[in-house]
Structure formats: C-alpha cells, structure tokens
C-alpha atoms as a printed R data frame, in Angstrom:
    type eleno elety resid chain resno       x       y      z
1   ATOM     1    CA   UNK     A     1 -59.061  -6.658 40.356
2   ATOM     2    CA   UNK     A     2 -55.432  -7.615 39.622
3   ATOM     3    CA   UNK     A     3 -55.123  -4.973 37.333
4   ATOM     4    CA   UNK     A     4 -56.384  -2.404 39.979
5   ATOM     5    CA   UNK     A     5 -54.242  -3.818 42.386
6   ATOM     6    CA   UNK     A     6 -51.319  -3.752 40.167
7   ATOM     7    CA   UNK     A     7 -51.389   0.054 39.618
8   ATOM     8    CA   UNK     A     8 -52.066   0.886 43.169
9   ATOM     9    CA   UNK     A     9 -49.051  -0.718 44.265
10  ATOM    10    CA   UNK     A    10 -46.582  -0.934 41.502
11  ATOM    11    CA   UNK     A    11 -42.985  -2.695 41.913
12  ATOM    12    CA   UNK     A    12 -45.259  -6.399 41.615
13  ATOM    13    CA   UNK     A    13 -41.711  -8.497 40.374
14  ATOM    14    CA   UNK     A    14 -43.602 -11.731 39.078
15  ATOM    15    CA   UNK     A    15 -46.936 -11.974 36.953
16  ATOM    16    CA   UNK     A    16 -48.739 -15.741 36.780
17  ATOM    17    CA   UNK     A    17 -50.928 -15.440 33.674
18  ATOM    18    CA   UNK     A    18 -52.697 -18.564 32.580
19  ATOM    19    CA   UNK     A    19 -53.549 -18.974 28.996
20  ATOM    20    CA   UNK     A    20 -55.640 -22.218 29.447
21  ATOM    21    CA   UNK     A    21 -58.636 -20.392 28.223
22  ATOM    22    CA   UNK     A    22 -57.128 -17.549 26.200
23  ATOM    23    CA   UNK     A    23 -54.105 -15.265 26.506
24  ATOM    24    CA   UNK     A    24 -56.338 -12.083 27.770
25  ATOM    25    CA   UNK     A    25 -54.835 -12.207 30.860
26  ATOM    26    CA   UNK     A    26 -50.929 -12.362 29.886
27  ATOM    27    CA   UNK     A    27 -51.984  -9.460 26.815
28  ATOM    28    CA   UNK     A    28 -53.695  -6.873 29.641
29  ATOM    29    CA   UNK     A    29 -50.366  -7.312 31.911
30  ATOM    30    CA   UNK     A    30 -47.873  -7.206 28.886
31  ATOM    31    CA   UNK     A    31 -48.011  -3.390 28.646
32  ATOM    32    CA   UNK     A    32 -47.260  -2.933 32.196
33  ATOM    33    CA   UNK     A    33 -43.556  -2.454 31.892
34  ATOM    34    CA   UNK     A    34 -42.641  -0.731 34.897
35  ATOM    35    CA   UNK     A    35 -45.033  -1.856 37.408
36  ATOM    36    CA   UNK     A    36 -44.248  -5.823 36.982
37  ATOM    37    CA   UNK     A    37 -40.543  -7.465 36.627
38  ATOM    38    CA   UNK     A    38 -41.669 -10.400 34.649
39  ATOM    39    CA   UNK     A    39 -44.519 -12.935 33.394
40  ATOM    40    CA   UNK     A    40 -45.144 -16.827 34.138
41  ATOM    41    CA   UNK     A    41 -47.314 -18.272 31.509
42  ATOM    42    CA   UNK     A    42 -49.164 -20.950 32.296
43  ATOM    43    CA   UNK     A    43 -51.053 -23.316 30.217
44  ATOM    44    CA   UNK     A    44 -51.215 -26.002 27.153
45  ATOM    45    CA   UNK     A    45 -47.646 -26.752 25.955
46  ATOM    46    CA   UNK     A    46 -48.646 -26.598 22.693
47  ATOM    47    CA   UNK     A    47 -49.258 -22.869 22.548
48  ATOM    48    CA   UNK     A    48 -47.312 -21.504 25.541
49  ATOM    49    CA   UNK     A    49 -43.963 -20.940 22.970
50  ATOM    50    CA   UNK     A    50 -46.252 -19.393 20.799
51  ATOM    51    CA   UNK     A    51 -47.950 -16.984 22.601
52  ATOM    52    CA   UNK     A    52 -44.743 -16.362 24.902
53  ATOM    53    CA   UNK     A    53 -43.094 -15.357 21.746
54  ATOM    54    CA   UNK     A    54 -45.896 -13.045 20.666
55  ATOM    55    CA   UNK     A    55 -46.559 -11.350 24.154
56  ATOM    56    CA   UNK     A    56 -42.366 -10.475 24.127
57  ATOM    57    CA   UNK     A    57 -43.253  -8.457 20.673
58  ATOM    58    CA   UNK     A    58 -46.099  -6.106 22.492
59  ATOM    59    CA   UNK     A    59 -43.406  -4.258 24.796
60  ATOM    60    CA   UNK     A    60 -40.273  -5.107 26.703
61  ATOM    61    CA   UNK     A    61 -41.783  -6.965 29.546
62  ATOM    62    CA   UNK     A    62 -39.568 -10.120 29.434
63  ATOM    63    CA   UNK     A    63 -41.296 -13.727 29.826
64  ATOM    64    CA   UNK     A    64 -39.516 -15.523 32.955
65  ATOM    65    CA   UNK     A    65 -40.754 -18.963 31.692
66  ATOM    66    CA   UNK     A    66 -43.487 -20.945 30.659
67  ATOM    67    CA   UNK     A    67 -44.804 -24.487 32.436
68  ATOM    68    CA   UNK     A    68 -47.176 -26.753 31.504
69  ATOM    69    CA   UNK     A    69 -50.765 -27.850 33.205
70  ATOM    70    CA   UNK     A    70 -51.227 -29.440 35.785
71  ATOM    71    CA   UNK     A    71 -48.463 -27.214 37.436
72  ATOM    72    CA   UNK     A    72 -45.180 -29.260 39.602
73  ATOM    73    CA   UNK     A    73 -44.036 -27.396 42.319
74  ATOM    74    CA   UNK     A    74 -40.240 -28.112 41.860
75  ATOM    75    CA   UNK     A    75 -40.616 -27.005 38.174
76  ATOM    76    CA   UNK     A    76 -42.483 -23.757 39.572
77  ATOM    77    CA   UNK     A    77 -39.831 -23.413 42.206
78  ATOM    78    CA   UNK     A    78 -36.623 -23.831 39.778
79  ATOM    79    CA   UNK     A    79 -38.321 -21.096 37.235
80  ATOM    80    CA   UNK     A    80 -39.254 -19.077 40.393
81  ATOM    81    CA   UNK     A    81 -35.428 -19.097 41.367
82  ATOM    82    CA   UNK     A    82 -34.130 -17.437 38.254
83  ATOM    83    CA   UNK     A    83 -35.910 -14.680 39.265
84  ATOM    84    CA   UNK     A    84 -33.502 -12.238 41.170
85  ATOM    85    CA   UNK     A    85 -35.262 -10.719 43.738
86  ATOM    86    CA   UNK     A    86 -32.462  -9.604 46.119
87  ATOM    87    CA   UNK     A    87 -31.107  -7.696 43.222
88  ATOM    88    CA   UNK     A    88 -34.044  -5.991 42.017
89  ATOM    89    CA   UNK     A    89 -34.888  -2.835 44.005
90  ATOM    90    CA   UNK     A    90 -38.968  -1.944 43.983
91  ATOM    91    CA   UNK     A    91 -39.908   0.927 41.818
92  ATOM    92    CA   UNK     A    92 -42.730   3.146 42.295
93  ATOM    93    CA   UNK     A    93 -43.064   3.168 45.926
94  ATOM    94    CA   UNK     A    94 -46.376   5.614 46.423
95  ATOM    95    CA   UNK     A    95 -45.219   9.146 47.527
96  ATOM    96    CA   UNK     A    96 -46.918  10.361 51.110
97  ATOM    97    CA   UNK     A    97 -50.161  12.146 51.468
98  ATOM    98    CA   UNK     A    98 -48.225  15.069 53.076
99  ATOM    99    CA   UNK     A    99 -46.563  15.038 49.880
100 ATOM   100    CA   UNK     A   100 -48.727  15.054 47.447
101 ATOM   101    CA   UNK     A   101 -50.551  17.810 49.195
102 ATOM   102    CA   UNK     A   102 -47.891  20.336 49.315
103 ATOM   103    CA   UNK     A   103 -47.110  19.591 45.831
104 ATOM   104    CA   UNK     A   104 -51.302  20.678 45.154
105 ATOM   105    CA   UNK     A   105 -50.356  23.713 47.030
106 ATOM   106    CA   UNK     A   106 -47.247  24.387 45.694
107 ATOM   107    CA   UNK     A   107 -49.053  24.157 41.872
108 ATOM   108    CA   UNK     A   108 -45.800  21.683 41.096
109 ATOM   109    CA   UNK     A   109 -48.325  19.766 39.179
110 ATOM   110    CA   UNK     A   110 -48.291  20.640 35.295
111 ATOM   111    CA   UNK     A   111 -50.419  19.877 32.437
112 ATOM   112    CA   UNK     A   112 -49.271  18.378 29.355
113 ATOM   113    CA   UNK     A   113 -50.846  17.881 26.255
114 ATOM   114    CA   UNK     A   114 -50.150  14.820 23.470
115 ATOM   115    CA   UNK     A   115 -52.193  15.508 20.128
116 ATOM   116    CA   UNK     A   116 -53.956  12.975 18.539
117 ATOM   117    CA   UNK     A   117 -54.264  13.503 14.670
118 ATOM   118    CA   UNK     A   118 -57.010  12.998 12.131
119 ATOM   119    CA   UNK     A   119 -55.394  10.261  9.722
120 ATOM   120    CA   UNK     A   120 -57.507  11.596  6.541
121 ATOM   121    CA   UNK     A   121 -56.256  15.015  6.267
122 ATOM   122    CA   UNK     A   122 -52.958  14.313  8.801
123 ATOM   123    CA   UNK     A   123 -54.159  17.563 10.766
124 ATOM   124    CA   UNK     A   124 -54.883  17.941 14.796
125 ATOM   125    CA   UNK     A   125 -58.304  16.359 15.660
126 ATOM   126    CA   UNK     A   126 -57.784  16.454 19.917
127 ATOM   127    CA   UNK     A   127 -55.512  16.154 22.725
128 ATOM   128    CA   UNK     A   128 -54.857  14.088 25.588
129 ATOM   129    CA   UNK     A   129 -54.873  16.101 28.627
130 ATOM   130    CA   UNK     A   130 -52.140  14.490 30.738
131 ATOM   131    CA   UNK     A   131 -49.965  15.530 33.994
132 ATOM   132    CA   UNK     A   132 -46.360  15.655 35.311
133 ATOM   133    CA   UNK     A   133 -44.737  16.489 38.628
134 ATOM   134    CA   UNK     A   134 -42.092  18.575 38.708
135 ATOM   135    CA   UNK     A   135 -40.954  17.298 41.915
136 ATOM   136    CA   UNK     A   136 -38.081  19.488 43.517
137 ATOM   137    CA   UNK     A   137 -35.754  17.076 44.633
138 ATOM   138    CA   UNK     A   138 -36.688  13.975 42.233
139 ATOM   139    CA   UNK     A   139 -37.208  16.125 38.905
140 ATOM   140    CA   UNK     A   140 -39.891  15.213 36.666
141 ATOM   141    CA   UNK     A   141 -41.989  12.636 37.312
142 ATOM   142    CA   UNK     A   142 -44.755  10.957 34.975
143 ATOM   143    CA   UNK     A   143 -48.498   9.992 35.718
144 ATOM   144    CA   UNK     A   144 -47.498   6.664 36.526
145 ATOM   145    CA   UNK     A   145 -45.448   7.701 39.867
146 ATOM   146    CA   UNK     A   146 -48.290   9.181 41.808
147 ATOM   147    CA   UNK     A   147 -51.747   9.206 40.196
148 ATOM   148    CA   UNK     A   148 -52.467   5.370 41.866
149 ATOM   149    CA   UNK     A   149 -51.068   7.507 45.461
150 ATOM   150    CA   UNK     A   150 -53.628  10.427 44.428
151 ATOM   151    CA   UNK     A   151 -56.415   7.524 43.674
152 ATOM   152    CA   UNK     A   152 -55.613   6.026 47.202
153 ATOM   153    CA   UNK     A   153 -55.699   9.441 49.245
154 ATOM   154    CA   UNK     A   154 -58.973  11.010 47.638
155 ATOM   155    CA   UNK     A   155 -56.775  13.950 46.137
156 ATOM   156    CA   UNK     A   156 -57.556  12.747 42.424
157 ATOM   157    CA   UNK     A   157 -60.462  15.267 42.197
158 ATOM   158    CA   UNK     A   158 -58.322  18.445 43.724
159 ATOM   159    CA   UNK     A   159 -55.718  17.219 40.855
160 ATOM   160    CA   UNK     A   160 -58.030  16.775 38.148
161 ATOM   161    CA   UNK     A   161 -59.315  20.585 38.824
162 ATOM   162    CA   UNK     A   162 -56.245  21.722 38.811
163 ATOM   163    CA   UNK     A   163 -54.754  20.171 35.751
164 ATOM   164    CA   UNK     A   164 -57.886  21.067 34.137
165 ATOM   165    CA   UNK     A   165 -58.169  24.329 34.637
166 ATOM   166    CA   UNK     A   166 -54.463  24.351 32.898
167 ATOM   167    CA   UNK     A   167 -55.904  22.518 29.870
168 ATOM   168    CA   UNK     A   168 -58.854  25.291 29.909
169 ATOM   169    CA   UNK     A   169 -57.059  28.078 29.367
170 ATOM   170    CA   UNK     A   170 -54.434  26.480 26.415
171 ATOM   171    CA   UNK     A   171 -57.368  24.949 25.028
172 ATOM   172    CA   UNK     A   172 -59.123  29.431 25.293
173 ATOM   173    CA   UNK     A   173 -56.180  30.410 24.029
174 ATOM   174    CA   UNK     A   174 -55.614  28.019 20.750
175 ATOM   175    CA   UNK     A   175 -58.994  28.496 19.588
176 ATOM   176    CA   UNK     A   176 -58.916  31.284 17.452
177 ATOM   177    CA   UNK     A   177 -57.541  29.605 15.283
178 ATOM   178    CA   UNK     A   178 -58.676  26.007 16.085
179 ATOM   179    CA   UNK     A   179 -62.321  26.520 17.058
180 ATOM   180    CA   UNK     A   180 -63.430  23.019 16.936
181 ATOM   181    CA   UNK     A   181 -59.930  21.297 18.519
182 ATOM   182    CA   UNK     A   182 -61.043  19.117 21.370
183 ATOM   183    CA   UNK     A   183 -59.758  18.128 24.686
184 ATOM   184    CA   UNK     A   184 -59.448  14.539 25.916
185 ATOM   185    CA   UNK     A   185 -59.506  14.392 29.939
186 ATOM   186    CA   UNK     A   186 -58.825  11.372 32.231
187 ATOM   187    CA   UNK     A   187 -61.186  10.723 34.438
188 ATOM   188    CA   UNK     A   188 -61.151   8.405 37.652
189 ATOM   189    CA   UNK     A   189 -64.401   6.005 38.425
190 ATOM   190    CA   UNK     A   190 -64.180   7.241 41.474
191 ATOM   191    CA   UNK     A   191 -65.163  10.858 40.067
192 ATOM   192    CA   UNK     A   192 -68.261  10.306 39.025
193 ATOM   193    CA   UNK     A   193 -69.064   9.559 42.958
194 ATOM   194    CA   UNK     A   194 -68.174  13.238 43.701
195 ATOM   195    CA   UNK     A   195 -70.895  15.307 45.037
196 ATOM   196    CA   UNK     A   196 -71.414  18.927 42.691
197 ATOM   197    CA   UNK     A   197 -68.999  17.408 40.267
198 ATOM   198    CA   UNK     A   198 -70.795  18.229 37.071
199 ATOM   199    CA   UNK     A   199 -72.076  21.573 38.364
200 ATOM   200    CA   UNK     A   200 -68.365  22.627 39.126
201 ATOM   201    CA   UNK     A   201 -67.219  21.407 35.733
202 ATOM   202    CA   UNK     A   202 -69.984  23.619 33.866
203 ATOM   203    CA   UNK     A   203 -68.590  26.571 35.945
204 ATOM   204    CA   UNK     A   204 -65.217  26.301 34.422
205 ATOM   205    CA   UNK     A   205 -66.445  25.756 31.119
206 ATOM   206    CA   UNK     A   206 -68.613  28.550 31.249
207 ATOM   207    CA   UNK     A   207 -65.779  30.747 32.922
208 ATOM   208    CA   UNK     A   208 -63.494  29.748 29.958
209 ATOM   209    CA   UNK     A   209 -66.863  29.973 27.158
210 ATOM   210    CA   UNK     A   210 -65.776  26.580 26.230
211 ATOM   211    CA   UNK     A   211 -68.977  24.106 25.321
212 ATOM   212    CA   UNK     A   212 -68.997  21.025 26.603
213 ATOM   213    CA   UNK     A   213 -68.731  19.631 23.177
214 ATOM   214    CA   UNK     A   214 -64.526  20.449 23.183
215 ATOM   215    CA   UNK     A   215 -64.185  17.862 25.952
216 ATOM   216    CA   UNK     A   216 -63.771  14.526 25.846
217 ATOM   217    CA   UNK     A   217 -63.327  12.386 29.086
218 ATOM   218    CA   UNK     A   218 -61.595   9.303 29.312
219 ATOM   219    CA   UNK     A   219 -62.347   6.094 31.184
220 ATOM   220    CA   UNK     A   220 -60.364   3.261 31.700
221 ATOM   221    CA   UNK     A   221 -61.529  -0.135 30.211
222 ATOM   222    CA   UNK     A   222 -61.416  -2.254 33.671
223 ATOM   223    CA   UNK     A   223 -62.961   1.137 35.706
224 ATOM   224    CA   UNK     A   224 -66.192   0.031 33.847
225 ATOM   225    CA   UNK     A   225 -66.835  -3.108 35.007
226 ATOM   226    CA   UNK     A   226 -68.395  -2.189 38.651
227 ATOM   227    CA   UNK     A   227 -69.694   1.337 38.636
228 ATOM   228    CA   UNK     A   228 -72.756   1.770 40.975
229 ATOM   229    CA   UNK     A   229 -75.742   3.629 39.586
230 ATOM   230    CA   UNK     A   230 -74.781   7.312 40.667
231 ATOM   231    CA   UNK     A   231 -71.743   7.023 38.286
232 ATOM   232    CA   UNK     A   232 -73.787   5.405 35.466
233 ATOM   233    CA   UNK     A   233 -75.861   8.197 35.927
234 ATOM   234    CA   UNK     A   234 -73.738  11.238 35.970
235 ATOM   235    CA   UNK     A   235 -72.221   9.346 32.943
236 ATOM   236    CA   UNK     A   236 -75.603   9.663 30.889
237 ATOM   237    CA   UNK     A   237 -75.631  13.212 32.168
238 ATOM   238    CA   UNK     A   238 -72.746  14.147 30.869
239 ATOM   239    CA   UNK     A   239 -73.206  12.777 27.731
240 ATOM   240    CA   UNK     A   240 -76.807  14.485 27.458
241 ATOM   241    CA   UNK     A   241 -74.829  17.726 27.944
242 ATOM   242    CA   UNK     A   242 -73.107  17.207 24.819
243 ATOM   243    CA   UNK     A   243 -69.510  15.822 26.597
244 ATOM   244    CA   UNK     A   244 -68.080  13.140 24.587
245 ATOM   245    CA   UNK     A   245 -66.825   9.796 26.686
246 ATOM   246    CA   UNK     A   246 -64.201   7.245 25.284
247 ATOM   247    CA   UNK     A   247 -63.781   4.332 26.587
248 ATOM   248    CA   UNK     A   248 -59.380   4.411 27.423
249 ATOM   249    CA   UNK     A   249 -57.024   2.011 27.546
250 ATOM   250    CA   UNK     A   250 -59.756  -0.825 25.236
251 ATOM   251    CA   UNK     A   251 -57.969  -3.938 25.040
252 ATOM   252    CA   UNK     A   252 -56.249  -4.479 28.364
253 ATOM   253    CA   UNK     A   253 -59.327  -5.238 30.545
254 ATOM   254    CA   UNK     A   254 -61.644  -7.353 30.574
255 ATOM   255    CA   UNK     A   255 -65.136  -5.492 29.002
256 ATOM   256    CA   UNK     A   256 -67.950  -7.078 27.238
257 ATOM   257    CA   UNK     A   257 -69.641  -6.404 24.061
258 ATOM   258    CA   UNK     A   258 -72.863  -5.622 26.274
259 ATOM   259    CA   UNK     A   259 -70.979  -3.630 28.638
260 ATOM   260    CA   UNK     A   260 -70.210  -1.513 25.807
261 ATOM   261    CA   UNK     A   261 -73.529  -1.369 24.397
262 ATOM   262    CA   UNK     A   262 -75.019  -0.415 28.119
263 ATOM   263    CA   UNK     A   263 -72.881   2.436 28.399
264 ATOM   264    CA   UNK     A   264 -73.029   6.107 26.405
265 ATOM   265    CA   UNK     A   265 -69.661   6.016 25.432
266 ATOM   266    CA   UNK     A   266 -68.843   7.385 21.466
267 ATOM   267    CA   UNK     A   267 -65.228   6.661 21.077
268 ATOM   268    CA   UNK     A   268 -62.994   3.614 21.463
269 ATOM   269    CA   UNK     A   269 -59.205   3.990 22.538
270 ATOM   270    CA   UNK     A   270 -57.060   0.770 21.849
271 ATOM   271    CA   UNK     A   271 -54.245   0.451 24.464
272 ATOM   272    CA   UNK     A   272 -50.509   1.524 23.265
273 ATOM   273    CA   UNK     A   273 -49.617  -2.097 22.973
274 ATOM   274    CA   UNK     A   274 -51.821  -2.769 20.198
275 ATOM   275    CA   UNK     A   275 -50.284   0.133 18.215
276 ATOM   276    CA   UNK     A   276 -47.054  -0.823 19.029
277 ATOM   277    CA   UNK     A   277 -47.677  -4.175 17.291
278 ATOM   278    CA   UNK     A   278 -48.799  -2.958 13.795
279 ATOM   279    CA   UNK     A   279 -45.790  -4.121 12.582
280 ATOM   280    CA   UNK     A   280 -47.447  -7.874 12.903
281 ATOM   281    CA   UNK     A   281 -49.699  -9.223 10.446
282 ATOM   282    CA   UNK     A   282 -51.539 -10.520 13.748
283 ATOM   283    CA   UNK     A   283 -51.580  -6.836 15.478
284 ATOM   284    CA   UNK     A   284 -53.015  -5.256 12.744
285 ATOM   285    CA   UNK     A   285 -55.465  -7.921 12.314
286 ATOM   286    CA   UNK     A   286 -56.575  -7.435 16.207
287 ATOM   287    CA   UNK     A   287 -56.711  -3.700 15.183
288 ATOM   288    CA   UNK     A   288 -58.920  -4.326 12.209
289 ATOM   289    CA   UNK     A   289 -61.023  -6.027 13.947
290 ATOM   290    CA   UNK     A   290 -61.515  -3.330 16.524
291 ATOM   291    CA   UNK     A   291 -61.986  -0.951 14.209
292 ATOM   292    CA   UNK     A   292 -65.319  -3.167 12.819
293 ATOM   293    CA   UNK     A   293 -66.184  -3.557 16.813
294 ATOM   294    CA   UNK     A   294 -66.358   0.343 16.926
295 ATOM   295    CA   UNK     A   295 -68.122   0.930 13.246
296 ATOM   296    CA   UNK     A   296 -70.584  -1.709 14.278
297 ATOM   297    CA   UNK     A   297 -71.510   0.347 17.204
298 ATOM   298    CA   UNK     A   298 -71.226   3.396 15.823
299 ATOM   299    CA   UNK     A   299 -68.381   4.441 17.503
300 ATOM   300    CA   UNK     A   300 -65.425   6.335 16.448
301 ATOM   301    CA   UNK     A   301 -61.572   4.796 17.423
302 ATOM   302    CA   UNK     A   302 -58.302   5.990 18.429
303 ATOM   303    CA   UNK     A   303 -54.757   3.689 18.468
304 ATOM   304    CA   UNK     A   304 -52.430   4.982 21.064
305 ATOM   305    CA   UNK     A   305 -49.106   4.011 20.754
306 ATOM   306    CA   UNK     A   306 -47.957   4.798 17.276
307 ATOM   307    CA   UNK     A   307 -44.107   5.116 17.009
308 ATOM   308    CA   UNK     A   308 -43.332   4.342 13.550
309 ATOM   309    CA   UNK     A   309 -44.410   5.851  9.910
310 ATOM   310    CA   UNK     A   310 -45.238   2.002  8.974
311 ATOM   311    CA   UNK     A   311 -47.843   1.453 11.560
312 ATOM   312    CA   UNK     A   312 -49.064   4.843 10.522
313 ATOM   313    CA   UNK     A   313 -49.198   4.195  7.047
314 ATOM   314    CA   UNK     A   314 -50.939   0.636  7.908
315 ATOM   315    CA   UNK     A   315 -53.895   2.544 10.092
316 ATOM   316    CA   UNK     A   316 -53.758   4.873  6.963
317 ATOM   317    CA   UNK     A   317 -54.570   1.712  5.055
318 ATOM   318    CA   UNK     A   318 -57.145   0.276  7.031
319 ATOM   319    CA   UNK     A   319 -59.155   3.387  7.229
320 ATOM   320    CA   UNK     A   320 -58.751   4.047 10.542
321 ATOM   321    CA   UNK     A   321 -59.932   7.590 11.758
322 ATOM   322    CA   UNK     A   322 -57.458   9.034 14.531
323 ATOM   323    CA   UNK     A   323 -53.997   7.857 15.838
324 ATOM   324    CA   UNK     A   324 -51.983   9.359 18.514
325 ATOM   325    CA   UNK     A   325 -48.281   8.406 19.863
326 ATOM   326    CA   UNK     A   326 -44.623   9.301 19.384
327 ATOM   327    CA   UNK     A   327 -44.630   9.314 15.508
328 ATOM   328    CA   UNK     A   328 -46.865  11.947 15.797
329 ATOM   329    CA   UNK     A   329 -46.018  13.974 18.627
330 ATOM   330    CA   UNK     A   330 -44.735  13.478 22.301
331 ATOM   331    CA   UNK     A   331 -46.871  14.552 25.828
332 ATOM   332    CA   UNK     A   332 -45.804  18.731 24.797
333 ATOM   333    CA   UNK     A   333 -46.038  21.860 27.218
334 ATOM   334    CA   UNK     A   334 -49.180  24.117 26.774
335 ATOM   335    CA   UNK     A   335 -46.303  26.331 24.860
336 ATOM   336    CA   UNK     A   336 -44.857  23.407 23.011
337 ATOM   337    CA   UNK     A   337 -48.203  22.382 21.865
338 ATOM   338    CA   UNK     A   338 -49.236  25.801 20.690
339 ATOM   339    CA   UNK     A   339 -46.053  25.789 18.546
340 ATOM   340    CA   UNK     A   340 -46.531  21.855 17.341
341 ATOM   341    CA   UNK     A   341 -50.092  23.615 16.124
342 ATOM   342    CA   UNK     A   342 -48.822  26.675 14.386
343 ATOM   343    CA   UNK     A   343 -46.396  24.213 12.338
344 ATOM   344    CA   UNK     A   344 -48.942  21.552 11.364
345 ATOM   345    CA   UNK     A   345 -51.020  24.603 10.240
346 ATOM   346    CA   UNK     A   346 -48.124  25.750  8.109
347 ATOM   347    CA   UNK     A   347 -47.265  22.661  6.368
C-alpha cells in the first residue's frame, strides 16, 4: 500500500523503513529515486550500518540516518531536522485531467521501445513497450511524470490503446525480417477490470495479423497482491490465448512463492536495482538465486537495469537468459529502434 501510495503521489521527502525483521522494506523503496528525498532505517544496531551501507550501493537514494529500537523521540527529532524541507521543492506534482486529455487528443503521447537481448547469441529477443510526453511547454517528459495521474483519472486504458497501437505497427513493420521479435506491454491491474478489453485487443492484433504470441504484458510485482477474480480471470484468458505475462518490477514488492505459483505468469523481471548491483558479490548472489526461483518454476527471467559490460558479462556467467538496460540499448524511437535492429543484424 505504501508503495502504491508512493507512486500516486510522488515528491514523499522522508521514507521510515524498519529492518527489524528484514530489509525488504528499505530494498523495495531504494529504487525510488525521484519520488522519495531520503530513507530512515530503523532497527537492530548491529546491522543498521550494514545494511545502510548496502541499500546506498542499489541507486542514489541517500540514507538520512539510522536509529536504534525502541525509537527516542529527541533522537528521531534531531535526525528529522537535518532534513531540509524548506529547501526542497516537491517534484512530480500530478498534471490535470484537462491535461492529460488534450494531450490524448492532441496524440502528444509517443511510444518508445527499449530492447531486451538474448544473452546466448547477444541478438534482440523483445522489447519493452514504453511511453513519453512530448509536452509543449515542459518538453519531454518520462512515464514516471504522469502515468500514476493517468492511473488516478481512469485514462490509463485510452493511453494504453493508443501507445499500443504505435507499438503495433513498428512491431508490422520490423517483422519481415524479425518474424518471431516480441513485444513487452505494461499493463495496469486496473485493466484487467475493463469491460471488452480482450475482445478490443484481438481486434488490433488481428487488424495488424500479429498473433497473440508476439506480446508480452507486464505486471507489476505489488499489482498482484489484491486482484479480484474478474482480473485473475481475464489473466488465465489471456494466457490461454497464447499471450505471454511477466511478472515486472520482481523484487521490490512484497509477492509470495504461492502467489507466484497461483498465477499463469511465464517470465520473471528483476527490478533495475538488482541489475544495477551486479557489481556486488551479494547482488549477484540475490540474482542467482532468482534465477533458480524462476528455473524451479519453469519460468524464464529478465534483469532490467544493466549499465555496465561487467554485470553483463556476470549474467553471461551465470547463465542467465535475457538482460535489458543501458549497456544494451536506451528507451529508442520506433525509427531508432528499427535502425538499432538493422545494426545488430549486421554485426
């Protein structure tokens, strides 16, 4: 629920994370750089230092200070004044609805495509489908900026149409010569409510003659944890259609090994943050592991976040099967990706 809350309504300037019973809660904030100023840690003295310093390693999100259990309010009140809150101005402050729908009707909304690569033969195995604004006055503006306002008004659906009927025709137009390239395609919780929306999605695939096979939708981790029974249900439909479902963002939530096992999903994306700490004898021991976690349920994997040939090389090493981030390629224009294709097919 914090997490949800947290990208709804982004410009949060202090995180209290208590590591009494673990550090999930401190490592599923860490990567949210942007939306939160700082983290509190809370918990046993002993490891606090320890964990602080490994939590500062998965991004840039800076730790304002650490105090022990049971917690003194004047030590929580001198670490809470460090903080400079007059100085900080709030980011991310949700555009309006009237906004947001002129921008639908304006089309200012534009795909943008970030490859993720097969690590055994180093070629193009999919792409994220993601989105930009090209806001007139602001400039370009990512996801991040408006997708929790679109969530909030009940425009995500007119936006995922949209940006998917962009990824449609790029992906029509690259298969010639990449038949079997596939598409990966966020996709809101709240989605899967829709009335019609699997019957409208086989019209566009059928208007493009692209099988359902080429697309790959993505949920977030923490969207799983309460869906009602319609969504589970279009869910297994989808997947009985021949769709394939990854699980996004797996790492930074809070799932369960049954939750997992409950649901149809074929494909396990670790969060950026864990890719970002390959460089770590302890992050590419949390990868490892994952990578069992997903054999043993006969899943395939992706790390997101690879920015470095040595984190390559060490999911090269481990066997892993796809990667996607920076080192690779950055989000790219439908043009820019056609290109990026033509030149991996080259090499």
């Amino acid at each position: 629920m914090a997490l949800a809350l947290l990208r709804a309504a982004p410009g949060v300037g202090i995180g209290i994370c208590g590591l009494a019973e673990g550090q999930l809660e401190a490592l599923a904030l860490a990567g949210y750089e942007g939306c939160l100023g700082t983290l509190l840690l809370v918990g046993d003295s002993s490891e606090l230092h320890r964990q602080a310093r490994r939590l500062s390693q998965l991004g840039r999100l800076p730790i304002l200070g650490c105090l022990d259990l049971p917690v003194r309010g004047h030590e929580l009140a001198q670490i809470l004044s460090r903080f400079p809150a007059a100085q900080r101005p709030i980011e991310g402050v949700l555009p309006a609805e009237s906004e947001l729908r002129l921008a639908l009707t304006r089309g200012e909304l534009h795909a943008r495509f970030q490859p993720i690569v097969d690590l055994s033969s180093s070629q193009p195995y999919a792409a994220e489908l993601g989105v930009i604004w090209a806001h007139p006055v602001r400039g370009e503006l990512a996801a991040r900026d408006f997708i929790p306002a679109m969530v909030a008004y009940d425009l995500i659906g007119e936006l995922f149409e949209q940006v998917l009927e962009q990824g449609l025709i790029c992906l029509t137009s690259i298969s010639p010569s990449h038949p079997s390239l596939r598409l990966g395609c966020n996709l809101q919780a709240s989605q899967l409510r829709s009335y019609g929306f699997v019957e409208r999605l086989l019209a566009r695939l059928k208007h493009h003659s692209i099988n359902p096979e080429r697309l790959v939708f993505e949920l977030g981790e923490n969207g799983l944890l309460d869906l009602p029974s319609c969504a589970l249900e279009q869910l297994s439909r989808l997947r009985a259609l021949g769709f394939g479902l990854s699980v996004d963002q797996f790492g930074s939530g809070f799932s369960s090994l049954q939750l997992l096992c409950r649901r149809p999903f074929q494909q396990l994306k670790l969060a950026p943050q864990f890719g970002q700490e390959l460089d770590f004898p302890s992050g590419q021991a949390l990868v490892n592991s994952s990578l069992a976690l997903a054999r043993s349920l006969n899943m395939q994997m992706v790390v997101a976040g690879v920015s470095k040939k040595s984190q390559h090389q060490a999911l090269v090493d481990m066997g892993c099967p796809q990667a996607q981030g920076p080192y690779y390629a950055i989000a790219l224009t439908a043009q820019a990706f056609r290109h990026w294709l033509r030149d991996k097919r080259g090499r």
